[in-house]
Z-matrix of the N, CA and C atoms (Angstrom, degrees):
N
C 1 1.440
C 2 1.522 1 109.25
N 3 1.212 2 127.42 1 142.57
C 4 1.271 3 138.25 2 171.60
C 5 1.917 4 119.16 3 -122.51
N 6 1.004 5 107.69 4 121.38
C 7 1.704 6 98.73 5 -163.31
C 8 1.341 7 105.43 6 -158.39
N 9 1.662 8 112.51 7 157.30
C 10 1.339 9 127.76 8 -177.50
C 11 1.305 10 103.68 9 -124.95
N 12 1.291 11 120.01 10 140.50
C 13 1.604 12 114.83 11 168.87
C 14 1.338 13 103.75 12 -153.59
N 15 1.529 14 118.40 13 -168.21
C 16 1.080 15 146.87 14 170.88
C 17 1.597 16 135.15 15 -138.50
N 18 1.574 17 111.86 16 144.38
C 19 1.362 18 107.80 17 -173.82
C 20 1.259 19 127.52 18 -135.68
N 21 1.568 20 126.62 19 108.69
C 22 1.804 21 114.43 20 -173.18
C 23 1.445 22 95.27 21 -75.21
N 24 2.050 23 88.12 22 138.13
C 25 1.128 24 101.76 23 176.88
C 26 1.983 25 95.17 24 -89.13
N 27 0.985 26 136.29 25 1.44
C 28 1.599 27 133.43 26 152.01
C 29 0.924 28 151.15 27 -43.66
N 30 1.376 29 98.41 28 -54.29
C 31 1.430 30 135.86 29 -169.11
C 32 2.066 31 102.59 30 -119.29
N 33 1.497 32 120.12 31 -9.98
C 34 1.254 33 108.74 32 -176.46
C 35 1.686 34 107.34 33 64.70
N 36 1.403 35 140.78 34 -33.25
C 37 1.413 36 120.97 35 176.90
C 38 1.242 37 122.55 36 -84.77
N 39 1.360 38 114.28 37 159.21
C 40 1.493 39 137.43 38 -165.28
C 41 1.225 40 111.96 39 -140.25
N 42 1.252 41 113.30 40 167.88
C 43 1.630 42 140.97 41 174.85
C 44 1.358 43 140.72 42 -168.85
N 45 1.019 44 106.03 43 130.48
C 46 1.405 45 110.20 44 -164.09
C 47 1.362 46 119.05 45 -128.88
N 48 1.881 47 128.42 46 155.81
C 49 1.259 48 108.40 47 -170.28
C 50 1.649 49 83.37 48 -136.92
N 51 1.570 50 118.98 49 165.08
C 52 1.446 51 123.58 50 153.96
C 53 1.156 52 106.83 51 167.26
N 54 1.593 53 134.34 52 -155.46
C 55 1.077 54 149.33 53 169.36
C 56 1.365 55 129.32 54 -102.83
N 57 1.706 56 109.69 55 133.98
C 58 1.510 57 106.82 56 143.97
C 59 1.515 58 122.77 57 -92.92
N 60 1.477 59 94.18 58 162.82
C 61 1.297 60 110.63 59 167.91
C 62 1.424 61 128.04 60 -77.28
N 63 1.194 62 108.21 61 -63.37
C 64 1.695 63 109.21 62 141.77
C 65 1.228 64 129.81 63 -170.23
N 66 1.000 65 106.18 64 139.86
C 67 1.591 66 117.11 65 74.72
C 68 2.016 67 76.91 66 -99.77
N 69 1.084 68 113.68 67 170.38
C 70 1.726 69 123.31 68 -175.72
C 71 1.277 70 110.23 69 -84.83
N 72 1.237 71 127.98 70 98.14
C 73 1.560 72 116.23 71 176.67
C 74 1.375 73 100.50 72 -132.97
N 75 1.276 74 111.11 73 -162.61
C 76 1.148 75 138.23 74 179.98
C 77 1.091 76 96.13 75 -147.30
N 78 2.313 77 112.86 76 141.01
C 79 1.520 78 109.76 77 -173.98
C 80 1.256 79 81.52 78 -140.98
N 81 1.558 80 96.06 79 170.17
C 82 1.610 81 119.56 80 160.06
C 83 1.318 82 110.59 81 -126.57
N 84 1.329 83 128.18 82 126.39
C 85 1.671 84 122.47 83 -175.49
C 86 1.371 85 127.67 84 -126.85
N 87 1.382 86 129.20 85 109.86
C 88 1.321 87 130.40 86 -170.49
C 89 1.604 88 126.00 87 -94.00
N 90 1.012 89 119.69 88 146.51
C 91 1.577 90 97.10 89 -175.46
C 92 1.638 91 95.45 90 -169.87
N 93 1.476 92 92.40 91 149.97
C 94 1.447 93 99.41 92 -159.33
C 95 2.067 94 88.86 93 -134.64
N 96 1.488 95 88.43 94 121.68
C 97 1.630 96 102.00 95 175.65
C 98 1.582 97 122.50 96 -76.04
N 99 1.660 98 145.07 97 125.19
C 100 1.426 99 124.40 98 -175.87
C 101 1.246 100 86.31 99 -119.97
N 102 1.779 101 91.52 100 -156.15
C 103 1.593 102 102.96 101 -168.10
C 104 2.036 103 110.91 102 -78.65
N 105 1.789 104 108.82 103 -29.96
C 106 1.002 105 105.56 104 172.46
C 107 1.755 106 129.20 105 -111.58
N 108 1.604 107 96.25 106 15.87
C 109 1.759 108 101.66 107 162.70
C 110 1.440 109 94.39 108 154.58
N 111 1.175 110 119.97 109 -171.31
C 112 1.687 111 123.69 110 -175.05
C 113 1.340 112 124.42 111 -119.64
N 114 0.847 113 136.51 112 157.38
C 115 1.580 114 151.06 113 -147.75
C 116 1.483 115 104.68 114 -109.04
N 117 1.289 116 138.92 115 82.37
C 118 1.634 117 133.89 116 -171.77
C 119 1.696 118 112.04 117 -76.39
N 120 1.122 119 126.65 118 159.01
C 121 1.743 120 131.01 119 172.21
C 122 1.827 121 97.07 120 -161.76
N 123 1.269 122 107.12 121 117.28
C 124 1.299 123 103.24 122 162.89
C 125 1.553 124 108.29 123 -118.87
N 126 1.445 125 125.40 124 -167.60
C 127 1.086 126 136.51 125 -170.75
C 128 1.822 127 108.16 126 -155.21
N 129 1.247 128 149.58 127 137.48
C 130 1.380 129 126.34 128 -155.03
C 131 1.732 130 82.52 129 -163.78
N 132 1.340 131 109.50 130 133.11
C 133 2.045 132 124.60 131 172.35
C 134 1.282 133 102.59 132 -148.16
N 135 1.269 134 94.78 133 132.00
C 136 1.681 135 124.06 134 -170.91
C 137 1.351 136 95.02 135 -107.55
N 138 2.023 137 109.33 136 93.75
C 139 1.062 138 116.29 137 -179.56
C 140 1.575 139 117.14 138 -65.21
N 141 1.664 140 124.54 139 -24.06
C 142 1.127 141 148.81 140 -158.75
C 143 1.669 142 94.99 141 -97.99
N 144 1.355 143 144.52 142 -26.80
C 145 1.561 144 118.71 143 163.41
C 146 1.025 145 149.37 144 -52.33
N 147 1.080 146 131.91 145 -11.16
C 148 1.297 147 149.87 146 179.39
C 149 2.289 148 95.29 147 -75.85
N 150 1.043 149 126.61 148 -24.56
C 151 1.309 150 141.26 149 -147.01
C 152 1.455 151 101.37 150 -117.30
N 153 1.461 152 114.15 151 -98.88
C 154 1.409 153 117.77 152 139.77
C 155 2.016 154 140.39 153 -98.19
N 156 0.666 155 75.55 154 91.32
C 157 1.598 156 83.93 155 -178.35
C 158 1.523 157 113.09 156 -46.02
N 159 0.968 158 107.92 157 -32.44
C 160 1.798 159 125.48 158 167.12
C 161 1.740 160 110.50 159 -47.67
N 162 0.947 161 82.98 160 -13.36
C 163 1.826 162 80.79 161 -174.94
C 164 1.612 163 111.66 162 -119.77
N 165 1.415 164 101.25 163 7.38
C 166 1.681 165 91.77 164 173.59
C 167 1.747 166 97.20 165 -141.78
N 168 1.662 167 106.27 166 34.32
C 169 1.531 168 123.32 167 157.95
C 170 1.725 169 88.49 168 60.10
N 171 1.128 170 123.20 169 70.68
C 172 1.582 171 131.91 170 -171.91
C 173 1.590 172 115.31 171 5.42
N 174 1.437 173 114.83 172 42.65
C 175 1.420 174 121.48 173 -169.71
C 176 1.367 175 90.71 174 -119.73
N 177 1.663 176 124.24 175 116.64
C 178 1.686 177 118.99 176 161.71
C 179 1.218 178 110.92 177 -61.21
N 180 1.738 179 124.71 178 -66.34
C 181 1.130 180 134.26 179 174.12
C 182 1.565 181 116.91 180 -121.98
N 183 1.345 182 101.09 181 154.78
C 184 1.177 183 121.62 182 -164.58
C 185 1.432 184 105.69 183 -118.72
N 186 0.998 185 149.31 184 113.45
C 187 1.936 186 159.26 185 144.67
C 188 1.434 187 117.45 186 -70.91
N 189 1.409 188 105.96 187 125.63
C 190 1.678 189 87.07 188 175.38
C 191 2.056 190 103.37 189 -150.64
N 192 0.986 191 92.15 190 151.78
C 193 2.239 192 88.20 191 -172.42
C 194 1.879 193 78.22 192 -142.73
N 195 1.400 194 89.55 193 128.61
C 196 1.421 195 112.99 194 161.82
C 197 1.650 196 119.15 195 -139.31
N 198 1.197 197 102.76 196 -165.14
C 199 1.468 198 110.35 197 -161.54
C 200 1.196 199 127.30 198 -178.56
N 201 1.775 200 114.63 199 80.97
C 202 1.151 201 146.82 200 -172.08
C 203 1.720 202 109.44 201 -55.37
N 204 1.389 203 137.37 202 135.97
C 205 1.784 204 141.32 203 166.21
C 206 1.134 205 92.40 204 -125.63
N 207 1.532 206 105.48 205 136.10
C 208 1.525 207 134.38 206 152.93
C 209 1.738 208 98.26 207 -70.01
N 210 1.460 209 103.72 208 121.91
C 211 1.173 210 88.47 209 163.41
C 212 1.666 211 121.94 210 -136.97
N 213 1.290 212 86.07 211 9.81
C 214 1.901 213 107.13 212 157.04
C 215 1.306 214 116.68 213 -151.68
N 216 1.129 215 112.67 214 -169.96
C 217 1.555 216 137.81 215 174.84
C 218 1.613 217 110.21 216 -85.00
N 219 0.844 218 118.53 217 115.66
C 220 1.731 219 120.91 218 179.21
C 221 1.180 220 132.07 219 -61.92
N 222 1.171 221 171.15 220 74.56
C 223 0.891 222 163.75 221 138.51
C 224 1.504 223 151.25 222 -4.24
């Protein structure tokens, strides 16, 4: 993946946009930081399926919501 984003340090949310390699898409990614880990949402279009579909693992778009826990201190 290759990507640029941004992050309020205020509000804890961010976003970011760029590419995978593959499967080949293009994403948009949101994510919101709390007190015990952050809340992920991306969005992912395989501008190249319509052409070869082989290259974006026969998936047009991709959706995805996750959900990161701190569950120690880092080191």
């Amino acid at each position: 993946m290759l990507g640029l984003g941004v992050q309020s340090e205020a509000t804890g949310a961010g976003l970011s946009a760029g590419v995978r390699a593959f499967p080949n898409t293009l994403y948009l990614q949101f994510h919101k930081v709390g007190r015990r880990g952050q809340w992920n949402l991306s969005l992912e279009h395989a501008p190249f399926f319509q052409n070869r579909p082989e290259r974006s693992f026969y998936s047009s778009q991709i959706f995805t919501v996750g959900r990161q826990w701190n569950l120690g201190a880092a080191k």
